[in-house]
KOLRO-52909 format. One line per field, with one value per residue (C-alpha): x, y, z; residue in three letters. Coordinates in Angstrom, 1 decimal. Example, Ala and Ser with C-alpha at 12.3 -4.5 7.8 and 13.67 -1.06 7.14 Angstrom:
<sites>
c1 = 12.3, 13.7
c2 = -4.5, -1.1
c3 = 7.8, 7.1
resn = ALA, SER
</sites>
This chain:
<sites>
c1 = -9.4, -9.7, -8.8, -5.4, -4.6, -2.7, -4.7, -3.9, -2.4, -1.8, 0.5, -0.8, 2.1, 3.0, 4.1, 1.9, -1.6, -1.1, -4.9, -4.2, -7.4, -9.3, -8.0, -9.3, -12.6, -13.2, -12.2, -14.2, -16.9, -16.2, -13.9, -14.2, -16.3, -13.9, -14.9, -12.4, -10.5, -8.5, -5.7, -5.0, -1.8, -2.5, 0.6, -0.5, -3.0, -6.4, -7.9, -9.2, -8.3, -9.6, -13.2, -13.3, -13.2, -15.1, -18.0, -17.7, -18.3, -20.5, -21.6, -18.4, -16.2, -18.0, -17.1, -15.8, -13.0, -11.8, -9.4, -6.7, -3.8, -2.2, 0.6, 3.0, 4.1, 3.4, 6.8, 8.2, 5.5, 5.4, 5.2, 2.5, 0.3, 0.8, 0.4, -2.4, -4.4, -3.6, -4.8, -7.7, -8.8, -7.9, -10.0, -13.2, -16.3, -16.9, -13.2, -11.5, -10.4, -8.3, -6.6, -5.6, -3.0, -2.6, 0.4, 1.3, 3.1, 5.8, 6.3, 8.3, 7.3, 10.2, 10.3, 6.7, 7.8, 9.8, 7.1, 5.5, 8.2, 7.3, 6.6, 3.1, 1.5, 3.8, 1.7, -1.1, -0.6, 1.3, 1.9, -0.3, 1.4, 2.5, 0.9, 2.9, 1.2, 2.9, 0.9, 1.7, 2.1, 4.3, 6.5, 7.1, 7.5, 10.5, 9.5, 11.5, 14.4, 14.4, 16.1, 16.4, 18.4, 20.5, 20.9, 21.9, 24.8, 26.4, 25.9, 27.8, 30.2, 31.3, 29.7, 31.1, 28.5, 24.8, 22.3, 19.0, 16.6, 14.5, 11.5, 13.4, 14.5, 10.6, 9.6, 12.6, 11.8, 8.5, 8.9, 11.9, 9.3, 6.3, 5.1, 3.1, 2.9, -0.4, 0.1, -3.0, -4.3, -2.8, -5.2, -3.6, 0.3, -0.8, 0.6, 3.6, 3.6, 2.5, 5.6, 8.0, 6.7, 6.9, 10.4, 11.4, 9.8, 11.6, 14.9, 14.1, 12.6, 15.4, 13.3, 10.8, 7.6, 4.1, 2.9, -0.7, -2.5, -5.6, -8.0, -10.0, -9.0, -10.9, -8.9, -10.0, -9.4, -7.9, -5.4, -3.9, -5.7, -4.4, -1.1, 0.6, 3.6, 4.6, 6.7, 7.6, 9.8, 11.1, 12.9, 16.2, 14.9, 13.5, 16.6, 16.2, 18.3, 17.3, 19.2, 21.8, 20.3, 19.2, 16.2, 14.0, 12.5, 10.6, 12.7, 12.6, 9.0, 7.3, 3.5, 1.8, -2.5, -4.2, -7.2, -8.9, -12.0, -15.4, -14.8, -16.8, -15.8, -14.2, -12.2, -10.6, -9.0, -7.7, -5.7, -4.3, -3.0, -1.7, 0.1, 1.8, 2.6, 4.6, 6.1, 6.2, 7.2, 4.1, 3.8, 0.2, -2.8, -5.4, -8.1, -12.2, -13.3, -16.8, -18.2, -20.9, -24.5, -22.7, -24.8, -22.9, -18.7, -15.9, -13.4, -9.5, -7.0, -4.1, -0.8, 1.3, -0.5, -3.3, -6.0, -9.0, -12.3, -16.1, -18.8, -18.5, -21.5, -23.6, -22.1, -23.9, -26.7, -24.1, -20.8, -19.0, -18.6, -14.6, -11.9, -8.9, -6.3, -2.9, 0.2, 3.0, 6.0, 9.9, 11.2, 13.7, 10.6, 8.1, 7.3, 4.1, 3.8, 4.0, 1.5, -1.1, -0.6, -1.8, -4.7, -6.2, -5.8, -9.0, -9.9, -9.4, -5.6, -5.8
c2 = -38.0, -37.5, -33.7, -35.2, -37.0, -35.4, -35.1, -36.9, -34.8, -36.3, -34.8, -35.1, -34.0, -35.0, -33.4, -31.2, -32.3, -35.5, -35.6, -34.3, -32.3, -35.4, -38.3, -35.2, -34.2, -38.6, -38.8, -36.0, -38.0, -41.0, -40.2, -43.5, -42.3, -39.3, -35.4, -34.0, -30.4, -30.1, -27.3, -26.3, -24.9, -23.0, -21.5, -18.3, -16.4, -17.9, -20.4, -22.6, -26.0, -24.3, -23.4, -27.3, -28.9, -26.7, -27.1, -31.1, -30.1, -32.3, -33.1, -34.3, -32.0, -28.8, -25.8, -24.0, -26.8, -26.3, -23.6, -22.4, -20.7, -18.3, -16.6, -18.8, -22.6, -23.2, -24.7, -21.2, -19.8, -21.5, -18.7, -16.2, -18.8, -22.5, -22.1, -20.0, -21.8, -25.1, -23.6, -22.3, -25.1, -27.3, -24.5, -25.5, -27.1, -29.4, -30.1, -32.0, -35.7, -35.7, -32.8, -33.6, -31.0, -30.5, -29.2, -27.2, -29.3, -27.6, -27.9, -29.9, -31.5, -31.8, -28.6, -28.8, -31.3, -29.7, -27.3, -29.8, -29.7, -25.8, -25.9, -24.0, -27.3, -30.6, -31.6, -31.2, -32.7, -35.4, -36.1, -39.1, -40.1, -38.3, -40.0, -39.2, -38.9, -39.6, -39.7, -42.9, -41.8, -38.3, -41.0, -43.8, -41.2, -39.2, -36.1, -34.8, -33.7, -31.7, -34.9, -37.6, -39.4, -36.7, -36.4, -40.2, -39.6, -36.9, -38.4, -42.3, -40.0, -37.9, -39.3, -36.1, -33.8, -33.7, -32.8, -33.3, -30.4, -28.8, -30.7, -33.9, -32.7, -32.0, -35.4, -37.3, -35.3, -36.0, -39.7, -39.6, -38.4, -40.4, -43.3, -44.6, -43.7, -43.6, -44.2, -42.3, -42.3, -46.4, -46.0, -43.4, -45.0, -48.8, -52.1, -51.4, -47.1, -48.9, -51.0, -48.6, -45.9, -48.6, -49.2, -45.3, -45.1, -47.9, -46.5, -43.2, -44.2, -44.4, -47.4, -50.0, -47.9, -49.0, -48.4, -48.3, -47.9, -45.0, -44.1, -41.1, -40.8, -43.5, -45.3, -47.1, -44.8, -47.3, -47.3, -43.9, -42.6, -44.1, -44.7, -43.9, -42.6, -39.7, -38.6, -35.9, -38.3, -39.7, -36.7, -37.8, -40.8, -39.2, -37.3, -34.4, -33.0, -29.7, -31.1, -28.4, -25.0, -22.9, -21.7, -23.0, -20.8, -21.4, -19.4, -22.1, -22.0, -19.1, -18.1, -15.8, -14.9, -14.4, -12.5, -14.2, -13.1, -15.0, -18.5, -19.7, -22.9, -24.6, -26.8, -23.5, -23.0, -26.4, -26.1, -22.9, -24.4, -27.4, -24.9, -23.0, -26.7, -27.0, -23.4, -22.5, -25.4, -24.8, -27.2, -26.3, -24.2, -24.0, -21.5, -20.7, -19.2, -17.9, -19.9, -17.4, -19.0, -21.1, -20.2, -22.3, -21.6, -24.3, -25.2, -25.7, -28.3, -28.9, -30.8, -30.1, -30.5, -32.8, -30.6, -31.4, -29.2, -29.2, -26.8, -26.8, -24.5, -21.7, -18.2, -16.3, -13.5, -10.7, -11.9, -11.1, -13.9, -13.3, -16.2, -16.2, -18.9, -19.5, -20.4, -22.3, -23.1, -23.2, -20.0, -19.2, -20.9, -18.7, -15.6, -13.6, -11.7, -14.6, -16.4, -13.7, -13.0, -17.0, -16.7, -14.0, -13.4, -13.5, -17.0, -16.7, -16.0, -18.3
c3 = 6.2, 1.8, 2.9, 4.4, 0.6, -1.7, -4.7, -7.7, -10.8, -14.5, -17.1, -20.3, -22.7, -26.5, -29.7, -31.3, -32.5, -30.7, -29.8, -26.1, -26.2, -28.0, -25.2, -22.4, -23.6, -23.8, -19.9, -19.5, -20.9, -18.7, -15.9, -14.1, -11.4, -10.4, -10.5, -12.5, -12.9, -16.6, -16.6, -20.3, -21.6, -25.2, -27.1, -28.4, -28.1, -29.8, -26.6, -28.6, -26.6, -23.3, -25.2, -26.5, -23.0, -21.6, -24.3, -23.1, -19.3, -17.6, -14.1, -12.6, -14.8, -14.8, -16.9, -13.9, -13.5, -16.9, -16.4, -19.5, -19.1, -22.0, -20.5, -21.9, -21.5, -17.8, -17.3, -17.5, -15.3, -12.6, -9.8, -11.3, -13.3, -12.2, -8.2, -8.1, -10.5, -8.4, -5.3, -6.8, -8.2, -4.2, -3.0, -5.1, -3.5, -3.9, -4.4, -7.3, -7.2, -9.9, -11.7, -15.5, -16.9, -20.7, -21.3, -25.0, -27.3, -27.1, -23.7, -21.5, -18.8, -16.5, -15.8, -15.0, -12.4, -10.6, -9.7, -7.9, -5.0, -3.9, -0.8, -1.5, -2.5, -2.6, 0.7, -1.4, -4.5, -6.4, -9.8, -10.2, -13.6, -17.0, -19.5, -23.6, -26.4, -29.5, -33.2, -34.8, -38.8, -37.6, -35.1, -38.0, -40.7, -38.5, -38.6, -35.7, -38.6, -41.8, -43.3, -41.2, -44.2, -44.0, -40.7, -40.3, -42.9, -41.1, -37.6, -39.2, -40.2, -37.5, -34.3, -31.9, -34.3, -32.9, -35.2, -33.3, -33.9, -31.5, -32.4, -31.8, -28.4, -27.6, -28.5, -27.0, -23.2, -23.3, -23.8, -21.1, -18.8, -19.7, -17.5, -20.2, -24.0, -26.6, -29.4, -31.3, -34.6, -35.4, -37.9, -40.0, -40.0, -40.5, -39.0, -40.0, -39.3, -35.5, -35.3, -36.6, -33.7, -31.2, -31.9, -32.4, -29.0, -27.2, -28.7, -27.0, -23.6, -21.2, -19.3, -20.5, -21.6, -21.8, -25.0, -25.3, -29.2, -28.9, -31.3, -31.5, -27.9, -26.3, -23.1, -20.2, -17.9, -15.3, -17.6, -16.9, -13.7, -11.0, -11.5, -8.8, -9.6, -7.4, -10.6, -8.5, -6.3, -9.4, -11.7, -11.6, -13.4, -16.0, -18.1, -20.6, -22.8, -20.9, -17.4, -16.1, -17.9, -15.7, -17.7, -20.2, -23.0, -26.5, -28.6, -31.7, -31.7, -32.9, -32.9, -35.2, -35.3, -38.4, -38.8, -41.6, -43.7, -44.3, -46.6, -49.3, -48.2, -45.7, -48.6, -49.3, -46.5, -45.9, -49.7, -47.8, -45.0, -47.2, -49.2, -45.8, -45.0, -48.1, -48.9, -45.0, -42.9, -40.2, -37.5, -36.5, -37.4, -34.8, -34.5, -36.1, -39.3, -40.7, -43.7, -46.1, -45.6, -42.5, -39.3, -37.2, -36.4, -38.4, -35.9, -38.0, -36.4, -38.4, -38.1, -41.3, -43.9, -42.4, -41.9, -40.3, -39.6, -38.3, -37.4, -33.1, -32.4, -33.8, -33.5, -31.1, -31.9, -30.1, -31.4, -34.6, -37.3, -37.3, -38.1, -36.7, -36.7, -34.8, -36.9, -34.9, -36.7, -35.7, -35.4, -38.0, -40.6, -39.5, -42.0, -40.8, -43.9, -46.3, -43.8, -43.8, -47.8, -47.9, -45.4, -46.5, -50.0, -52.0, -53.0, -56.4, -56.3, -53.2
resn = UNK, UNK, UNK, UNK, UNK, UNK, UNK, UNK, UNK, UNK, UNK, UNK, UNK, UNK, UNK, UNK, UNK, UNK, UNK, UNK, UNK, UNK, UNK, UNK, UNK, UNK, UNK, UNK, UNK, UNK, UNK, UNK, UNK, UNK, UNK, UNK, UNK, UNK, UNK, UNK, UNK, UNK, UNK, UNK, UNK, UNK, UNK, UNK, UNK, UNK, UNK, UNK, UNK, UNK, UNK, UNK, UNK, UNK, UNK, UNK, UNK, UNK, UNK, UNK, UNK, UNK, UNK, UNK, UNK, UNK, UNK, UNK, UNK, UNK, UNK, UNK, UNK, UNK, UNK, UNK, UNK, UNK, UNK, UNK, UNK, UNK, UNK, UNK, UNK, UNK, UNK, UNK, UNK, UNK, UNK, UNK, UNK, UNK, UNK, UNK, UNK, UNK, UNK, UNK, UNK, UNK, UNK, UNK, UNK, UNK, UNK, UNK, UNK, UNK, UNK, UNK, UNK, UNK, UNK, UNK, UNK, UNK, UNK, UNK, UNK, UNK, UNK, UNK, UNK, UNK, UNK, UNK, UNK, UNK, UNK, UNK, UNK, UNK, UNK, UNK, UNK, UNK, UNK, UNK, UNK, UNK, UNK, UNK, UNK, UNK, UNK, UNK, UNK, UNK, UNK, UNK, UNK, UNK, UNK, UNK, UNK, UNK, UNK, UNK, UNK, UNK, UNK, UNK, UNK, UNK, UNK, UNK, UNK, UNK, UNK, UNK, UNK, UNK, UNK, UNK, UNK, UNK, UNK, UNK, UNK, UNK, UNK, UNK, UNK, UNK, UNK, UNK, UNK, UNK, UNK, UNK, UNK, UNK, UNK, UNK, UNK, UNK, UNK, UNK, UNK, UNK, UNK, UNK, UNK, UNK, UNK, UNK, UNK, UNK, UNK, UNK, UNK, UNK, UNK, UNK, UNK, UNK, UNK, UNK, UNK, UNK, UNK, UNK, UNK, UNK, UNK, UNK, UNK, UNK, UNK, UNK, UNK, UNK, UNK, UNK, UNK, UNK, UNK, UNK, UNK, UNK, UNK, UNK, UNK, UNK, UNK, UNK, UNK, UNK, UNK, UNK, UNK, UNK, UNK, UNK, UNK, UNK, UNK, UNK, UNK, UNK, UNK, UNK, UNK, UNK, UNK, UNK, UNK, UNK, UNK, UNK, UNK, UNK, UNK, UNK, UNK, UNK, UNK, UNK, UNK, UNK, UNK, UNK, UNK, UNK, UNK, UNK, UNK, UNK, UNK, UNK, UNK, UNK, UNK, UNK, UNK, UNK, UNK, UNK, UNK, UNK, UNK, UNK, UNK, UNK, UNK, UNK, UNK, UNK, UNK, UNK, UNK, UNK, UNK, UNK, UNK, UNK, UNK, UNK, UNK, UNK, UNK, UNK, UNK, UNK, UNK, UNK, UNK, UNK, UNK, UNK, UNK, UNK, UNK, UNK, UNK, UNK, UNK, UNK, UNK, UNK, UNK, UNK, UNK, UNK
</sites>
């Protein structure tokens, strides 16, 4: 009779360095007794979220169920990415009980939805819950807007003029979406950081939201497994400032990869991206770099100008000790050559 049940999907979505990756790889870790599958969404062309989970695979999550997808944001390829991996992964034995679905930060999940009514596999699956990420200190410091004080003035004086940016129009669909928000890294904004995202939050939700505080990624996983939701039932409940167009591209984002040479130290390379996050406007460095006299590989996650970095594993005997780091900023802020000047110049002029 199981084989008659749709299986359960989760949406994890939230803004960029959210700690989607970090809350998976913990469920990974202690999936509350269900053998799990993890689809990962990567936005451009470095997999580096895909090789994290997979180097947490254990027993009930195996490395085989971890699968990534880097075609583009799997809202906008639904037909040649999203339903074959589905049924590849329904076709696995033994078969998943729970599929978890990381979806880019720049993504939105409605669209993502909607996939779930082709015919292929609605009897198949359901959309368990979509669970929002949303960091704490970037929420209560309002970065979704160039200026926000600006922004405020011109919208109290001429109401008819919307000046949302993109990256405000990310966060606010996700949340629309969301059956239940975390609220990671409470450590970072403060009591009163964690307050101020709660009520940024409640102002966008377009229902009451749960709001649950997460550090370092550690939930119960009662908490968002098993929800119940059958989202997919639900879209008209869940509005986006995307409802009406016909398609749905990531023209304001743009992605670049660096090729970057050996570091003397991984504290130069953070000043570098600190400085791109100042003179550059990046949203989001991700990728691996080679550190002289280092045997074993530094993993780079950034978010603006919080940078943070460890050693992940030793670079194998066959495999060339090459960095390379994707650079994700809004479109018409993004400038390759000024990127790569900063990245690679020698560390002197650095």
């Amino acid at each position: 009779m199981a084989d008659l049940e749709k299986l359960p999907v989760t949406i994890v979505t939230g803004f960029l360095g959210s700690g989607k990756t970090t809350l998976i790889s913990e469920l990974m870790k202690n999936p509350g007794g269900k053998r799990l599958a993890v689809v990962v969404n990567e936005f451009g062309d470095v997999g580096v979220d895909g090789e994290i989970l997979k180097g947490c695979a254990i027993p009930d999550c195996p490395a085989e169920n971890v699968v990534e997808l880097a075609n583009g944001c799997i809202c906008c390829t639904v037909a040649d990415d999203f339903i074959p991996t589905i049924e590849a992964l329904l076709a696995l034995d033994p078969r998943p009980e729970h599929i978890l679905i990381e979806t880019s930060g720049l993504a939105l999940p409605k669209p993502l939805l909607k996939a779930f009514d082709w015919p292929d596999i609605r009897s198949k699956i359901t959309v368990d819950g979509v669970v929002a990420l949303a960091d704490a200190e970037a929420v209560a410091a309002g970065r979704f807007a160039p200026d926000v004080e600006a922004v405020d003035a011109q919208r109290r004086a001429d109401e008819s003029i919307d000046h949302e940016t993109p990256l405000s129009e990310v966060f606010e669909d996700q949340i629309s979406c969301a059956d239940i928000v975390l609220l990671t890294k409470p450590d970072l904004a403060g009591k009163d950081g964690v307050e101020k995202a709660r009520a940024v939050i409640a102002a966008e939700a377009p229902r009451p939201l749960p709001v649950v505080e997460v550090a370092e990624g550690r939930v119960d996983p009662r908490i968002i497994l098993g929800i119940g939701a059958a989202a997919e039932d639900d879209i008209d409940a869940r509005p986006s400032h995307h409802d009406g167009v016909p398609e749905h591209d990531h023209e304001d984002f743009e992605s670049v990869v660096i090729d970057i040479p050996e570091l003397a130290s991984p504290a130069d390379l953070a000043a570098r991206i600190e400085r791109l996050a100042r003179e550059q406007n990046i949203l989001r460095v991700k990728g691996y770099a080679s550190v002289a006299g280092k045997p074993m590989r530094l993993l780079v996650q950034a978010v603006g100008a919080r940078v943070r970095h460890q050693f992940d594993r030793p670079w194998g005997p066959d495999e060339a000790r090459a960095g390379r780091l994707v650079v994700i900023a809004e479109h018409d802020d993004i400038d390759a050559a000024a990127i790569t000047r900063v990245l690679t110049a020698a560390e002197e002029t650095a």
